[in-house]
N, C-alpha and C positions, 0 to 999 in steps of 0.2 A: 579499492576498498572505499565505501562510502564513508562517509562523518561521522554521521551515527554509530556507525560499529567499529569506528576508529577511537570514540570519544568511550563507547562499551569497555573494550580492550584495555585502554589506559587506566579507566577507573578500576578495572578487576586487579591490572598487575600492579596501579600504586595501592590499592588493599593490601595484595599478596608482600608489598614492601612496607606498611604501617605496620604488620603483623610481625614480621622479623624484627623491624626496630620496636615493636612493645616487648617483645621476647628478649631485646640484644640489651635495652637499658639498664643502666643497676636500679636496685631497690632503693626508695629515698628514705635511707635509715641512717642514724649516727652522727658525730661530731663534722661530717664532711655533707650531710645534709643535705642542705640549703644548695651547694655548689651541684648536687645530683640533680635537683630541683630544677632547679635552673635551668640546667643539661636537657632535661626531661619535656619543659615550657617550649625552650628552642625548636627541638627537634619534633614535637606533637603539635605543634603551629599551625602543620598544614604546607602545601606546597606540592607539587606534581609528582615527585619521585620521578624525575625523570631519567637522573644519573644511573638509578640502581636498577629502573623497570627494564632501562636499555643494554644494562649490564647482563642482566638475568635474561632479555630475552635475546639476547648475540650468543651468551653462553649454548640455550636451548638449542638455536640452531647447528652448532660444531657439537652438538654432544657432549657439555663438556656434565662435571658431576655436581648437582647442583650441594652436594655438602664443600665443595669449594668456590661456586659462585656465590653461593647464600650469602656467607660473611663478609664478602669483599664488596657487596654490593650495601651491606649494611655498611659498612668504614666508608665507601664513597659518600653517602646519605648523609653521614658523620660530618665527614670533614667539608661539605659542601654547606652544611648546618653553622659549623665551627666559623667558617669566612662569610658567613650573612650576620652572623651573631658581632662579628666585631668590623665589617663595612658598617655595622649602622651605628656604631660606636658615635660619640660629639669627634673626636679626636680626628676619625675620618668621615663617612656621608651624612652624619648626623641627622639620624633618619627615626621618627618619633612611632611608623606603623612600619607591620612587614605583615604581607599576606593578609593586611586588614585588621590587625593583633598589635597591641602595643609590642616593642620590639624590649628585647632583653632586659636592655639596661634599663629602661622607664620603670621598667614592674621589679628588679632585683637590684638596680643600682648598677653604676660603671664600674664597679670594681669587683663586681660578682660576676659582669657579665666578661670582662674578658677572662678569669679563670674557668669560668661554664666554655667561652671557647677553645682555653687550653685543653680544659678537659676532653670537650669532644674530641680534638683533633688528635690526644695520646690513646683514648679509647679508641679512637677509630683504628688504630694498630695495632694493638690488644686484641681485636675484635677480627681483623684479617688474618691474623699469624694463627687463629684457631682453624685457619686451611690446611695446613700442617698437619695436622690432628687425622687430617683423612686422605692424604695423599699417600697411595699405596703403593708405590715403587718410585725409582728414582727418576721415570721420567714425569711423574706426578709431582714430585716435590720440585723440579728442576725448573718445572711448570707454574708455580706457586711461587716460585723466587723472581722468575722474570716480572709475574704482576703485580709483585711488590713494588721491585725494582720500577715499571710503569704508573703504576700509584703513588709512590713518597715524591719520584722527581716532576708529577705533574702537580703534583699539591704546593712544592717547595719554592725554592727558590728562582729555581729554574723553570719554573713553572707557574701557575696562580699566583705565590706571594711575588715573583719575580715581573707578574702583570699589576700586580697591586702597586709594588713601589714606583715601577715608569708612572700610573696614576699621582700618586700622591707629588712625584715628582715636578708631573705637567701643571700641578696647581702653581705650584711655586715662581716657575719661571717658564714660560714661553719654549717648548724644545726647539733647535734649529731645521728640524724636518715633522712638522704638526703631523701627515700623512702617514710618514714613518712609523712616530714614536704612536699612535692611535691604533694602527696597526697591529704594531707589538703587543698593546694593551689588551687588545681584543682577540689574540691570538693564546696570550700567557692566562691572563686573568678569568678568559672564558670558556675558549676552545680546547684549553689542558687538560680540565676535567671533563669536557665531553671524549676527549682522546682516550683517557682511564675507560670513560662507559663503554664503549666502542670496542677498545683493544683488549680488555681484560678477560670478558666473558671466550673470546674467539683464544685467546692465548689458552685456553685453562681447557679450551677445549680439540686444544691442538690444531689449529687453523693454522694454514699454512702461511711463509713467511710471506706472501704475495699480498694476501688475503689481509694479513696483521697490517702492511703498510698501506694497504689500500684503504683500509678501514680508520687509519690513523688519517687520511689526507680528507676521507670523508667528515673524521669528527672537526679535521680544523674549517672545513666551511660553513659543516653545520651550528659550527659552534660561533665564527664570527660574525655569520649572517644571523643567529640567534642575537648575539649582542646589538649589533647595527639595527635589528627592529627593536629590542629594548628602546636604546636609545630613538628610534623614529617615535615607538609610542609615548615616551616621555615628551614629547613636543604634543603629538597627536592622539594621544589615547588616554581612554577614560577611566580617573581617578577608582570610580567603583566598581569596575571589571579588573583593574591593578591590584585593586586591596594597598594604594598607596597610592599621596601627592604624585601629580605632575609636574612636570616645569622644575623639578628639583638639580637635575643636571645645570641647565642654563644658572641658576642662583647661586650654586655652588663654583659656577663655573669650570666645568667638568669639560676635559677634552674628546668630544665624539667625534663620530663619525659625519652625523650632517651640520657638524658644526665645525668641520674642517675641508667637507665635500659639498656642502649644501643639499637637500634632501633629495631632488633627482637622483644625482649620484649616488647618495645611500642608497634611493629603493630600489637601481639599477645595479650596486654591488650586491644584495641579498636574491637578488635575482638571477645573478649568473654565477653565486656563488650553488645554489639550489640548485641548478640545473649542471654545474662540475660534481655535485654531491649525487645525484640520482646517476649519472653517467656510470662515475665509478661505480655505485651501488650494484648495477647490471654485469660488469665484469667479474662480482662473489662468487666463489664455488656453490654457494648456497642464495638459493634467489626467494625474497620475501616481500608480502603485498603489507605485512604490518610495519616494517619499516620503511619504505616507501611514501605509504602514506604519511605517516610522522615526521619524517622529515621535511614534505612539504606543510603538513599543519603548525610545525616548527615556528618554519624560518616565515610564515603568510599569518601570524597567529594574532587577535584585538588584544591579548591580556596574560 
């Protein structure tokens, strides 16, 4: 698939996901207002949809029904919203732009901005459990539990916030395995939630259990070679194709990848991390040129 109709693709299905999340938001009405608002700022920013495009289009492939992907791709959207909303918090990346947009708390205050990310992240469950709603026998519902069960423990503890804390942790003091604990970071904090994109759609569409774990090992590479270029472009890429400061990692003093590999190493990890992820890609029951592509535009990507 060439760029261009790579680049067509993405923009049609992050459309087909701005539409759900204009549908999925509440009205900004009433004494709770301002915090819907909020919600509303965060989530309308801007950004790739990439969680939820890939959610909806793995779904498509296993057949699954999209009155039980729809939502769950909005709750990913949610909650991927929710942890950008309070990473750019003072407390942690303290970070003044996102997507090129003043970031939450500048335009609402710190203290509206972390209830906007409570908020998103209790509606983002709200918003999944209405799969329920259209699971028509039990092995539809049985189906709707397991990607619950996939979604809260990649978002939680054990997951995203459980990459967030090793972070915040490495600020502090020095880990005794930098390589290790980076690792970790880039596996919890980033590749959990490509794991949800991945594994949810293919669950809800009865993929088989081969298929669920292969797709889960593809999301941890796409997902920490996704961070590993993060981090390479924050050294080497350009503030106005980021829609945000460079060099922020380094001042923050943030524990990377080429800052504990040195940058060879990093572009040579995203590189055979890309080339484990299309392998397995070729062993799916279902073989596709739009994912394919995107995975290499992914993990090769200026911005």
């Amino acid at each position: 698939m060439d760029q261009q109709t790579l680049r067509r693709l993405i923009g049609e299905k992050a459309e087909e996901v701005n539409r759900l999340l204009a549908h999925a938001l509440p009205e900004e009405k009433g004494e709770n207002a301002e915090v819907l608002r909020a919600m509303s700022y965060s989530t309308e920013a801007g950004g790739k949809r990439l969680r939820p495009l890939i959610l909806l289009h793995v779904g498509d492939l296993y057949g699954a029904d999209r009155k039980l992907t729809e939502p769950f791709a909005v709750a990913l959207e949610l909650i991927h919203t929710y942890s950008l909303v309070h990473d750019d918090l003072p407390a942690m990346d303290n970070d003044d732009l996102r997507r090129g947009k003043p970031t939450t708390h500048k335009v609402f205050g710190e203290g509206m901005a972390v209830l906007a990310g409570d908020g998103l992240l209790n509606y983002a469950y709200e918003t999944a459990l209405e799969a329920f709603r259209h699971a028509n026998d039990q092995e539809g519902t049985d189906r709707v539990v397991q990607a619950l069960e996939v979604l809260m423990k990649n978002a939680g503890v054990h997951g995203m916030i459980g990459g967030q804390c090793a972070d915040l942790m490495a600020e502090k003091e020095e880990p005794a395995s930098p390589a290790d604990t980076v690792l970790y970071i880039h596996e919890h904090k980033t590749a959990a939630m490509m794991e949800s994109a991945f594994q949810i759609g293919a669950i809800l569409g009865g993929a088989s259990a081969e298929d669920t774990e292969n797709l889960k090992q593809i999301a941890t590479d796409v997902g920490v070679a996704f961070q590993i270029r993060d981090d390479i472009l924050d050294i080497e890429g350009d503030s106005t194709l980021l829609g945000k400061p460079v060099g922020s990692d380094i001042e923050e003093g943030k524990l990377t990848f080429p800052a504990v590999s040195g940058m060879e190493k990093a572009k040579a990890e995203v590189e055979r991390r890309t080339d484990h992820a299309l392998s397995l890609l070729g062993t799916l029951s279902v073989q596709d040129a739009f994912l394919q592509a995107l995975i290499v535009s992914l993990t090769g990507r200026e911005y």
